[in-house]
N, CA, C and O atoms as a printed pandas DataFrame, in Angstrom:
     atom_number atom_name residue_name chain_id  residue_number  x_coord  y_coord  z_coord
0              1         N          UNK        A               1   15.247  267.323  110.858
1              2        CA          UNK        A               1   14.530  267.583  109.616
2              3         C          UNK        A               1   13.949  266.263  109.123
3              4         O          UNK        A               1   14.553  265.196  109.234
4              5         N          UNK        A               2   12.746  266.393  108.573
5              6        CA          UNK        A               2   12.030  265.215  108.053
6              7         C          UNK        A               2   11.920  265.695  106.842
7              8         O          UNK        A               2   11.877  266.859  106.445
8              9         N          UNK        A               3   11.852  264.115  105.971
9             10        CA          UNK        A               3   11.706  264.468  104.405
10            11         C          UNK        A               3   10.489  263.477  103.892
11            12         O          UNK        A               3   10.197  262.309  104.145
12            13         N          UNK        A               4    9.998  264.358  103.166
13            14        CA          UNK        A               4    8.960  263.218  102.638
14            15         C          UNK        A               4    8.407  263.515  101.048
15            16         O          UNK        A               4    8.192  264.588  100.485
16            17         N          UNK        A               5    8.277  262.186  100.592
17            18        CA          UNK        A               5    8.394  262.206   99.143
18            19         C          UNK        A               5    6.998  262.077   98.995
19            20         O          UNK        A               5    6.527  261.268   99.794
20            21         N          UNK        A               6    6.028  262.702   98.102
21            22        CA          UNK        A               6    4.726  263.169   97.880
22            23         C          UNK        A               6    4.734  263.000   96.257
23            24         O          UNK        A               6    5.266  263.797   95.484
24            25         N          UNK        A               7    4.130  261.961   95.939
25            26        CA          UNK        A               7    4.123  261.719   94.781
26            27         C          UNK        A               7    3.187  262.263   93.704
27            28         O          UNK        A               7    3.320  262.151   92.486
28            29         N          UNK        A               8    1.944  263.042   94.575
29            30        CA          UNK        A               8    0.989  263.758   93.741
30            31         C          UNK        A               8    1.178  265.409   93.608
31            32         O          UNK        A               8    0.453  266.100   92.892
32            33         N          UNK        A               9    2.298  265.935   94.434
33            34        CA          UNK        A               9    2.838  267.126   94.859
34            35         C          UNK        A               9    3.717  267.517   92.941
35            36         O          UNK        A               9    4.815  267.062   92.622
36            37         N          UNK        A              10    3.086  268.164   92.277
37            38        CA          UNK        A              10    3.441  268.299   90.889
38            39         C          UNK        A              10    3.810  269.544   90.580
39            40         O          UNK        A              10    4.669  269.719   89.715
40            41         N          UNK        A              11    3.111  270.795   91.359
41            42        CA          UNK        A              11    3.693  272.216   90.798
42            43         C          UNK        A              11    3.842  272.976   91.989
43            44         O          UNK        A              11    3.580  272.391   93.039
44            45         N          UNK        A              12    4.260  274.319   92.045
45            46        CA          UNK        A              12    4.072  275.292   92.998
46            47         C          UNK        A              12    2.708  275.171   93.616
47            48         O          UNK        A              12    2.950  274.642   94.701
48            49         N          UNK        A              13    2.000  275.276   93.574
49            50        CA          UNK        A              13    0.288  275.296   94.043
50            51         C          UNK        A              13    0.138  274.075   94.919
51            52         O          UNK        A              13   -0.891  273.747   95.511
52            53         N          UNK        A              14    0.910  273.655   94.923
53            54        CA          UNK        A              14    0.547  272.078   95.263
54            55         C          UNK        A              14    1.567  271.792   96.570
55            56         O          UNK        A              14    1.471  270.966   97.478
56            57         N          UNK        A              15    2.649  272.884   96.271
57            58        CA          UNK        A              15    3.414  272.963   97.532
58            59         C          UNK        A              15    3.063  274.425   98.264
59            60         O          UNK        A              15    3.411  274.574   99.435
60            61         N          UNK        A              16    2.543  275.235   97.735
61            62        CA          UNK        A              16    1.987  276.235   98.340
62            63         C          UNK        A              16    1.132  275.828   99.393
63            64         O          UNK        A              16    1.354  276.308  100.505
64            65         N          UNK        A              17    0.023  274.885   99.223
65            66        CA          UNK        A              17   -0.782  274.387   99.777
66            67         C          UNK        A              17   -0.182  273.538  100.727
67            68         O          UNK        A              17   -0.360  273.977  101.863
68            69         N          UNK        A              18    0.416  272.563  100.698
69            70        CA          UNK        A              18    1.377  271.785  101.737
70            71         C          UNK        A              18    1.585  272.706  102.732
71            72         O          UNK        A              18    0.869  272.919  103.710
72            73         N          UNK        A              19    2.872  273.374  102.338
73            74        CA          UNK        A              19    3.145  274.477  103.025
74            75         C          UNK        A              19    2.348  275.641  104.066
75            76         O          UNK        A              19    2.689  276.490  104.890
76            77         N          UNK        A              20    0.983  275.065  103.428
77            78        CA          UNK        A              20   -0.445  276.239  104.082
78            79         C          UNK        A              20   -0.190  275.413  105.551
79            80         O          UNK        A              20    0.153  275.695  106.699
80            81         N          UNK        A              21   -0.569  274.255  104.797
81            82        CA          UNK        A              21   -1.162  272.940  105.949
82            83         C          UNK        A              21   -0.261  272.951  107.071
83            84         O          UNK        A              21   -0.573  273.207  108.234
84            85         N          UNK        A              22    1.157  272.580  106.528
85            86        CA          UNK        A              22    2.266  272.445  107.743
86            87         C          UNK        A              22    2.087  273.453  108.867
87            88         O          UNK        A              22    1.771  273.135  110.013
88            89         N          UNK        A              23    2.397  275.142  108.295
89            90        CA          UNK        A              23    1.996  276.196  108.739
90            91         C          UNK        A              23    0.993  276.545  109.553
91            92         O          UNK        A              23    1.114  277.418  110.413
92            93         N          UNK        A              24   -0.380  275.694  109.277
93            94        CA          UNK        A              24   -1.128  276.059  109.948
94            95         C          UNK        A              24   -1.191  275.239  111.283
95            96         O          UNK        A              24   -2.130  275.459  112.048
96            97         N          UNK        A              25   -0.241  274.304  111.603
97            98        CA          UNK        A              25   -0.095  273.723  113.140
98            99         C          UNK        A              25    0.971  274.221  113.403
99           100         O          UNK        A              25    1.003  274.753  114.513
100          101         N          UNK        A              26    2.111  274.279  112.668
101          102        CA          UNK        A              26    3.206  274.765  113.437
102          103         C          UNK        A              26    4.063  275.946  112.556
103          104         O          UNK        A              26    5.058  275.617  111.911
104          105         N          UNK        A              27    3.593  277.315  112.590
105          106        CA          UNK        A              27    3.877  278.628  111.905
106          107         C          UNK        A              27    5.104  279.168  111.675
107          108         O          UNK        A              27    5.410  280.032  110.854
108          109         N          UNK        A              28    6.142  278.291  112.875
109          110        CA          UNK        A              28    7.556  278.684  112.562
110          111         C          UNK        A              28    8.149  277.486  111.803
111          112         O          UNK        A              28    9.379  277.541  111.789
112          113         N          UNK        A              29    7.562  276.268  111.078
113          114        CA          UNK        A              29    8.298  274.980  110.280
114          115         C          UNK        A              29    8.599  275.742  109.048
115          116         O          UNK        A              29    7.829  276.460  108.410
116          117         N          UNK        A              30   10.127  275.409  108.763
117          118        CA          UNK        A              30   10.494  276.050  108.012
118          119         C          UNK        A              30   10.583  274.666  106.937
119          120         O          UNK        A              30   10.971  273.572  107.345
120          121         N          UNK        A              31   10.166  274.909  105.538
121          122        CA          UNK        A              31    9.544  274.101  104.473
122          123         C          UNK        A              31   10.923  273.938  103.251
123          124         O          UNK        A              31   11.348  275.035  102.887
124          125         N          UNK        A              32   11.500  272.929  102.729
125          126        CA          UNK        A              32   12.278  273.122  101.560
126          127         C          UNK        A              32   11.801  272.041  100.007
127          128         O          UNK        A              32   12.046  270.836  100.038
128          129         N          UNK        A              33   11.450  272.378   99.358
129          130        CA          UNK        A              33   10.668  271.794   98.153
130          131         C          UNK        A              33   11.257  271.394   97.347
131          132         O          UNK        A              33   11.710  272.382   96.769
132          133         N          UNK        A              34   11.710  270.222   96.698
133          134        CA          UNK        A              34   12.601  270.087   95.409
134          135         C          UNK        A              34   10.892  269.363   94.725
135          136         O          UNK        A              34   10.515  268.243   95.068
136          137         N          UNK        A              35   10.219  270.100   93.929
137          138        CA          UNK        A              35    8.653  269.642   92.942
138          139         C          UNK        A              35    9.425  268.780   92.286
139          140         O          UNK        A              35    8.850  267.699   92.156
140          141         N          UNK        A              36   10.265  268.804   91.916
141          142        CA          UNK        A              36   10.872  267.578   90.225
142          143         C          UNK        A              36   10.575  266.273   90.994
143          144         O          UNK        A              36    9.783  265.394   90.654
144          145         N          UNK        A              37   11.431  266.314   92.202
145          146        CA          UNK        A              37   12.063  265.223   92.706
146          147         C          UNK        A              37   10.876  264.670   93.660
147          148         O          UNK        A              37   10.990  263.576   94.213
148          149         N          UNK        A              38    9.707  265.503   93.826
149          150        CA          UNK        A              38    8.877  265.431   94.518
150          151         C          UNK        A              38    8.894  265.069   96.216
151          152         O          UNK        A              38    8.116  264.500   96.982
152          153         N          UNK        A              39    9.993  265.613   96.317
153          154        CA          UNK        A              39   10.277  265.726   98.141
154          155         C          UNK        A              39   10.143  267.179   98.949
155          156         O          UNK        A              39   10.178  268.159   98.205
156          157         N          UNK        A              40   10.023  267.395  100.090
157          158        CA          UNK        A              40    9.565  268.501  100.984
158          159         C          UNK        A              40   10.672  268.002  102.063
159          160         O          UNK        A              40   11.057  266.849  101.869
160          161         N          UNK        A              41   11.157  268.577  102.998
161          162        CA          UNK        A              41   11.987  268.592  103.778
162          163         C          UNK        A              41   11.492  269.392  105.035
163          164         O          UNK        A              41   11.725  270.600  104.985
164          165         N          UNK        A              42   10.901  268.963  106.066
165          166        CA          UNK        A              42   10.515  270.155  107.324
166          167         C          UNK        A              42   11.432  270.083  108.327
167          168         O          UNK        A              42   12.027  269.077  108.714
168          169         N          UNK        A              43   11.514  271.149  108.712
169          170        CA          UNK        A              43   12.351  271.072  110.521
170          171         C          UNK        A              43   11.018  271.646  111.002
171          172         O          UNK        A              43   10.130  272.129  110.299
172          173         N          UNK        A              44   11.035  271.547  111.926
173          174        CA          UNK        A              44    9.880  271.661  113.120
174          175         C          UNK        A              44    9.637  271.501  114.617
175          176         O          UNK        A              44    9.242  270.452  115.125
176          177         N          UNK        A              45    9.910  272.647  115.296
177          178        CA          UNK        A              45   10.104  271.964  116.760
178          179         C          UNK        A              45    9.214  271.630  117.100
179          180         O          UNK        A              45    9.163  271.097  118.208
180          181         N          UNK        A              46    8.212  271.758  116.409
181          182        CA          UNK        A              46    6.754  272.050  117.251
182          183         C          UNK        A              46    6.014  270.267  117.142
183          184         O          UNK        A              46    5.245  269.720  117.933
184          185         N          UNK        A              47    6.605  269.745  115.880
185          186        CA          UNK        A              47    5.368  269.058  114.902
186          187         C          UNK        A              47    6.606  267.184  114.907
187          188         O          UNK        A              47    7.743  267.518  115.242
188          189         N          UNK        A              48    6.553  266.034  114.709
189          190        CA          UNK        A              48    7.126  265.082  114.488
190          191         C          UNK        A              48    6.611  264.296  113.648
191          192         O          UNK        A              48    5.398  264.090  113.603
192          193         N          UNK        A              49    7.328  263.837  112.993
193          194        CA          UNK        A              49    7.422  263.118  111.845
194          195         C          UNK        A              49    5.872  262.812  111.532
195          196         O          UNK        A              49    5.346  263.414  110.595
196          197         N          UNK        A              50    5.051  261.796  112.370
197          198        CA          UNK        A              50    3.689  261.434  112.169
198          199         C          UNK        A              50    2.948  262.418  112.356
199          200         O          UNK        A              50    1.907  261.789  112.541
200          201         N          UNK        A              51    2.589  263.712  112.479
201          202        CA          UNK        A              51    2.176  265.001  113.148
202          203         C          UNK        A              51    1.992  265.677  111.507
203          204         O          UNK        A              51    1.003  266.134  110.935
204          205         N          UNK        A              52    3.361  265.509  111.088
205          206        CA          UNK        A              52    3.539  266.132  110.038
206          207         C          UNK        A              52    2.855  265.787  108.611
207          208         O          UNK        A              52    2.354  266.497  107.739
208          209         N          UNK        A              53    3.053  264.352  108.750
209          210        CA          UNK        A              53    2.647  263.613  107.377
210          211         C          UNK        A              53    0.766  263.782  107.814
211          212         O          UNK        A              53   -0.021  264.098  106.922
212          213         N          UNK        A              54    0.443  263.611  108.770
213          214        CA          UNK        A              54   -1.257  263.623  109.317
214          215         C          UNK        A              54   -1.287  265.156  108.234
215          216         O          UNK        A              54   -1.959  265.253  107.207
216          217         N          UNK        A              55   -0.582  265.989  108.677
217          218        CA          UNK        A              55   -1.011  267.728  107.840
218          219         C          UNK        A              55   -1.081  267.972  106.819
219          220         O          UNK        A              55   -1.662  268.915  106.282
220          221         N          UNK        A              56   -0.234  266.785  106.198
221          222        CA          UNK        A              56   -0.352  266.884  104.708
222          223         C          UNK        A              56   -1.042  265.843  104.288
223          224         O          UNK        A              56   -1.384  265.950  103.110
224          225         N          UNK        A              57   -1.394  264.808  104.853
225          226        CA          UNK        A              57   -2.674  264.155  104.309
226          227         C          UNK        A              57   -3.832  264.705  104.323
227          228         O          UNK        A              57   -4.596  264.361  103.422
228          229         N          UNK        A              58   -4.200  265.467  105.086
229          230        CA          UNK        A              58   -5.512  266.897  105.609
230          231         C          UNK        A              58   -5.339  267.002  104.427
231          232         O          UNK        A              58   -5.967  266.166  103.777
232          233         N          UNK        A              59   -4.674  267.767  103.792
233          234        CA          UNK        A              59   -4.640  268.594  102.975
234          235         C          UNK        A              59   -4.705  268.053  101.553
235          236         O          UNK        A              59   -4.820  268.761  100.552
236          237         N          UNK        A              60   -4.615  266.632  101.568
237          238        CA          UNK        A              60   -5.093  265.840  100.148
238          239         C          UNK        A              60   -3.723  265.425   99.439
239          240         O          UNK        A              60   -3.363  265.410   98.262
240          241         N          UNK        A              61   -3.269  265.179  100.336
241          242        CA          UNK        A              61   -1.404  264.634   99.634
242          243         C          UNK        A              61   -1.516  263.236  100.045
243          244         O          UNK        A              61   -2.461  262.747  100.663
244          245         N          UNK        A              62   -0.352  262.580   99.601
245          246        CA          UNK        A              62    0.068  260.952   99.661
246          247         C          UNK        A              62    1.712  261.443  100.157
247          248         O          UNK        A              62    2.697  261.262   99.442
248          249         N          UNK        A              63    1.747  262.013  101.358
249          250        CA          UNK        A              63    3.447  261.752  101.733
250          251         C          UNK        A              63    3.657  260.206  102.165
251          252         O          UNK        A              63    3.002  259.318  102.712
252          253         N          UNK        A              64    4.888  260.381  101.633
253          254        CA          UNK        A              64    5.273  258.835  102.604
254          255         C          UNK        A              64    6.748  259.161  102.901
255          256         O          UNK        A              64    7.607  259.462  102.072
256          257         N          UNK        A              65    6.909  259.027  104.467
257          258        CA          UNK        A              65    8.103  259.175  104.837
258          259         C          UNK        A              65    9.539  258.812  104.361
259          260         O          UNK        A              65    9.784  257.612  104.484
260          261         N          UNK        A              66   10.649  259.648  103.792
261          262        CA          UNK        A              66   11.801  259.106  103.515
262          263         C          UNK        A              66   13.162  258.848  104.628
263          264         O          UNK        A              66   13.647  259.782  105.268
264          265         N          UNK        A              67   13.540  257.774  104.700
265          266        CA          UNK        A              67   14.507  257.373  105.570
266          267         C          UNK        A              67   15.691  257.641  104.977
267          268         O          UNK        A              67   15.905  257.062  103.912
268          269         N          UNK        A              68   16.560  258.418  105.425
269          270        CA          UNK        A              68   17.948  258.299  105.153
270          271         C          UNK        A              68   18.139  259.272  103.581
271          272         O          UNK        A              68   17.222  260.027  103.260
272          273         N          UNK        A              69   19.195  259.172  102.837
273          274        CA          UNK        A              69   18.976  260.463  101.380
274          275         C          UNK        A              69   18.226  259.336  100.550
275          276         O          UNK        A              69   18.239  258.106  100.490
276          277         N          UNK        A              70   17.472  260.544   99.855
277          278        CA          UNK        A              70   16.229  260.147   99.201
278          279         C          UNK        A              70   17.654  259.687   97.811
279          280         O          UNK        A              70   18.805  259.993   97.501
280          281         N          UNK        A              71   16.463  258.735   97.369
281          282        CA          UNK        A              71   17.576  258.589   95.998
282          283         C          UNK        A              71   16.837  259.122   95.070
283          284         O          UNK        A              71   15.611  259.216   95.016
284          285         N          UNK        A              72   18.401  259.794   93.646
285          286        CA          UNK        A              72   17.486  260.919   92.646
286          287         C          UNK        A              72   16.178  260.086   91.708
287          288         O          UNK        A              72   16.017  258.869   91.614
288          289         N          UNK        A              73   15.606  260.844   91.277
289          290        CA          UNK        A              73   14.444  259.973   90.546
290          291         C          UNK        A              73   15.253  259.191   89.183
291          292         O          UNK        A              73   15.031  257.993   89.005
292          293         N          UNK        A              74   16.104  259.869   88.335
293          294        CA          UNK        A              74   16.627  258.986   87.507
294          295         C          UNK        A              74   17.159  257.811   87.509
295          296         O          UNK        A              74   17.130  256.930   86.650
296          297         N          UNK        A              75   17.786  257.861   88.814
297          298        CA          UNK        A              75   17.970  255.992   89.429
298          299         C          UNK        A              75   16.850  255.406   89.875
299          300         O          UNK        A              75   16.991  254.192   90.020
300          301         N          UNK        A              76   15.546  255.919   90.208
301          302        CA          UNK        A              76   14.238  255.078   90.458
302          303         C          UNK        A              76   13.765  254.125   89.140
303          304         O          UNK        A              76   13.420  252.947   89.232
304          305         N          UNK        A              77   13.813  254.691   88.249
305          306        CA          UNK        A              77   13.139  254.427   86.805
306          307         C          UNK        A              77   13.437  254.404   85.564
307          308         O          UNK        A              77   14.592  254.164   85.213
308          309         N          UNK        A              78   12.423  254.656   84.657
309          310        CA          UNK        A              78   12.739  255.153   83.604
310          311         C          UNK        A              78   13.533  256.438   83.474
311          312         O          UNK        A              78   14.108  256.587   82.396
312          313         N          UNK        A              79   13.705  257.673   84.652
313          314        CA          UNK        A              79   14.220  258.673   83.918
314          315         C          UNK        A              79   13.436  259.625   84.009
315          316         O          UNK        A              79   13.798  260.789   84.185
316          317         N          UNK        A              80   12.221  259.233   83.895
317          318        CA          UNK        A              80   11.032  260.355   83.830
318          319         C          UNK        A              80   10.568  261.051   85.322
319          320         O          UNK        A              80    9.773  261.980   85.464
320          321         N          UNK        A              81   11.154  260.471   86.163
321          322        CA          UNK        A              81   10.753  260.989   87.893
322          323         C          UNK        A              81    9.972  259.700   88.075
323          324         O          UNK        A              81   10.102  258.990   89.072
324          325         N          UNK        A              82    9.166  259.435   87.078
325          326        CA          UNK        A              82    7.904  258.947   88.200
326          327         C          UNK        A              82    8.128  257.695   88.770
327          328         O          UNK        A              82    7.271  257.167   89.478
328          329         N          UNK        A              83    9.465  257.044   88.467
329          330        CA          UNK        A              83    9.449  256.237   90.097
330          331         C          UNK        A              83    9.042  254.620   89.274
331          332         O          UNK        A              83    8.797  253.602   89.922
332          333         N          UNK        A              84    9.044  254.667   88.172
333          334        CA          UNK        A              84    8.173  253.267   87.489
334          335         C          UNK        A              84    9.182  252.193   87.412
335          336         O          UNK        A              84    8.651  251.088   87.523
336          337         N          UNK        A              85   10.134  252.163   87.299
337          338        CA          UNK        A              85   10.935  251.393   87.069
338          339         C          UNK        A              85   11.096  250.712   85.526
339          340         O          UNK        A              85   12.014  249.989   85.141
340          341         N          UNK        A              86    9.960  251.153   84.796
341          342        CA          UNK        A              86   10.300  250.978   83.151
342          343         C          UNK        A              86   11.491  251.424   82.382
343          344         O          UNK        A              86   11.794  252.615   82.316
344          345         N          UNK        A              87   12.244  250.378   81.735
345          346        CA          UNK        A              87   13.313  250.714   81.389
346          347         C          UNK        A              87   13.321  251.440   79.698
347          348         O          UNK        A              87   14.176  251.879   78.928
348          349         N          UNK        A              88   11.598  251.220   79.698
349          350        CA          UNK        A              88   10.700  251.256   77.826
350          351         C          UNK        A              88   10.050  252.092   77.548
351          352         O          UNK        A              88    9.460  252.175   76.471
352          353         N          UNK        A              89    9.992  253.183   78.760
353          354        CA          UNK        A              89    9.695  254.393   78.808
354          355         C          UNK        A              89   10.082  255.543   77.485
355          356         O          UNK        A              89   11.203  255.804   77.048
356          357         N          UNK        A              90    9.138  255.940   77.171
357          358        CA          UNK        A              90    9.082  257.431   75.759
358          359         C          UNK        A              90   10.068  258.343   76.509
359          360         O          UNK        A              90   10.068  258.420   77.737
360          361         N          UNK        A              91   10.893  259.018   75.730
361          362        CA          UNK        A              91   11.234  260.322   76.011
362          363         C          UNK        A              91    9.986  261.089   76.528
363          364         O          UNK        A              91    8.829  260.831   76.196
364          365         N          UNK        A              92   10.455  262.265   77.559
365          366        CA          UNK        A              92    9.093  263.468   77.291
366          367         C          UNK        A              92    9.556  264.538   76.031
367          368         O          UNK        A              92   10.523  265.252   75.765
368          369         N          UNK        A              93    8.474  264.245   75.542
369          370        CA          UNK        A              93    8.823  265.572   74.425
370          371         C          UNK        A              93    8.257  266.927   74.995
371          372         O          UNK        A              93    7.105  267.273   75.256
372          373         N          UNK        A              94    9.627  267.657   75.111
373          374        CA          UNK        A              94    9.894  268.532   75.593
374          375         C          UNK        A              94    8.836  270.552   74.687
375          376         O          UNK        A              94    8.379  271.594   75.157
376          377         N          UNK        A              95    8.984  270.013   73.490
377          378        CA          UNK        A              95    8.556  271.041   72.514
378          379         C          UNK        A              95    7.424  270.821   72.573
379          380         O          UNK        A              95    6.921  271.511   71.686
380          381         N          UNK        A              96    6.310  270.023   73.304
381          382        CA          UNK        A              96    4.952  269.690   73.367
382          383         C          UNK        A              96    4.254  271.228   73.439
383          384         O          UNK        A              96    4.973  272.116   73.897
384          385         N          UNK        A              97    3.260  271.485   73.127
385          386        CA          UNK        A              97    2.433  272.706   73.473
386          387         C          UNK        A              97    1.803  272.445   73.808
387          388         O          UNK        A              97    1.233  271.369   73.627
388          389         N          UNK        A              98    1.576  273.194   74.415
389          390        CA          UNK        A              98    0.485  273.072   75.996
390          391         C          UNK        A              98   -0.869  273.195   75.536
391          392         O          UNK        A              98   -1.105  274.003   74.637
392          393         N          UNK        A              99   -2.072  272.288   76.181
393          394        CA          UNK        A              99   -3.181  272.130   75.818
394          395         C          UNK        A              99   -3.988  273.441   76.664
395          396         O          UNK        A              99   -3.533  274.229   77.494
396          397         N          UNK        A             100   -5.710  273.280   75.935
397          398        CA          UNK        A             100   -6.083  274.556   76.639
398          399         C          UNK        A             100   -6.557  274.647   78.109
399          400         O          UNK        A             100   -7.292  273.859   78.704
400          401         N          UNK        A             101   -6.005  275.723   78.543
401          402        CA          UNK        A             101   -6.408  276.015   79.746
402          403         C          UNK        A             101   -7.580  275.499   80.790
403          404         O          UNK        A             101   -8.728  275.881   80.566
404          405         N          UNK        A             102   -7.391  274.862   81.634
405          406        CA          UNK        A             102   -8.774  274.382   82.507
406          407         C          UNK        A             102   -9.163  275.516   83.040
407          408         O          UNK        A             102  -10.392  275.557   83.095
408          409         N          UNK        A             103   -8.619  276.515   83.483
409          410        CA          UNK        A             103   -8.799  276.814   85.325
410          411         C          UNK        A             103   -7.927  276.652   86.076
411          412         O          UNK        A             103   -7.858  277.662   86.777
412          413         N          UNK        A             104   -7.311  276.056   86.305
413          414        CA          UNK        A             104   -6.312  275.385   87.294
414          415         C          UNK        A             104   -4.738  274.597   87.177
415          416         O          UNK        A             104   -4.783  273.396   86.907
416          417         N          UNK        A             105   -3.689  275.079   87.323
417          418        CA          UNK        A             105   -2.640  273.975   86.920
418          419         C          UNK        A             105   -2.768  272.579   87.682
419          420         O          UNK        A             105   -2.003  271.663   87.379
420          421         N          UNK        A             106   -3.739  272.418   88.672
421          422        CA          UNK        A             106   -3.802  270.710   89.273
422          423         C          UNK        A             106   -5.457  270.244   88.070
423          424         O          UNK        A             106   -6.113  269.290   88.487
424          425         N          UNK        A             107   -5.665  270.523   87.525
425          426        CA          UNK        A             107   -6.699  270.283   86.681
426          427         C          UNK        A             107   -6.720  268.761   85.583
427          428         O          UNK        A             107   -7.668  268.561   84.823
């Protein structure tokens, strides 16, 4: 199993699409998604490590291969996932309401 952490990979749609890509070279890779943590996990007999990350760059992603267990995002950073290492980081305010609709949740 290969894991790879995709830092622009943000909602379902976004791994739906991954998932298209992988699929469409090798139809039996079976796919596991943690979106928060922004990692994907493939087994694949078909496809190897560089094979794999090529499918999801096609497809408009930034994987970059993870070696060994990924560490959780709250030990990366601030807390927030994204990996910044700011220790001065805002809370997310959680009660935010959602702005209006684009079209699209990658919008």
């Amino acid at each position: 199993m290969v894991t790879f952490r995709i830092s622009d990979m943000t909602c379902g749609h976004c791994a739906s699409t991954i998932a298209g890509a992988v699929r469409a070279e090798d139809p039996a890779a079976r796919l596991e998604f943690d979106i928060g943590e922004h990692l994907v996990r493939i087994a694949s007999a078909a496809l190897a490590g560089p094979a794999l990350q090529a499918a999801i760059r096609a497809a408009g992603y930034s994987p970059m291969e993870v070696q060994g267990r990924p560490q959780p995002a709250a030990a990366r950073g601030c807390g927030c996932g994204c990996g910044c290492g700011s220790t001065k980081a805002q809370a997310l305010d959680v009660t935010q309401t959602a702005g209006p609709a684009k079209g699209g949740c990658c919008n």
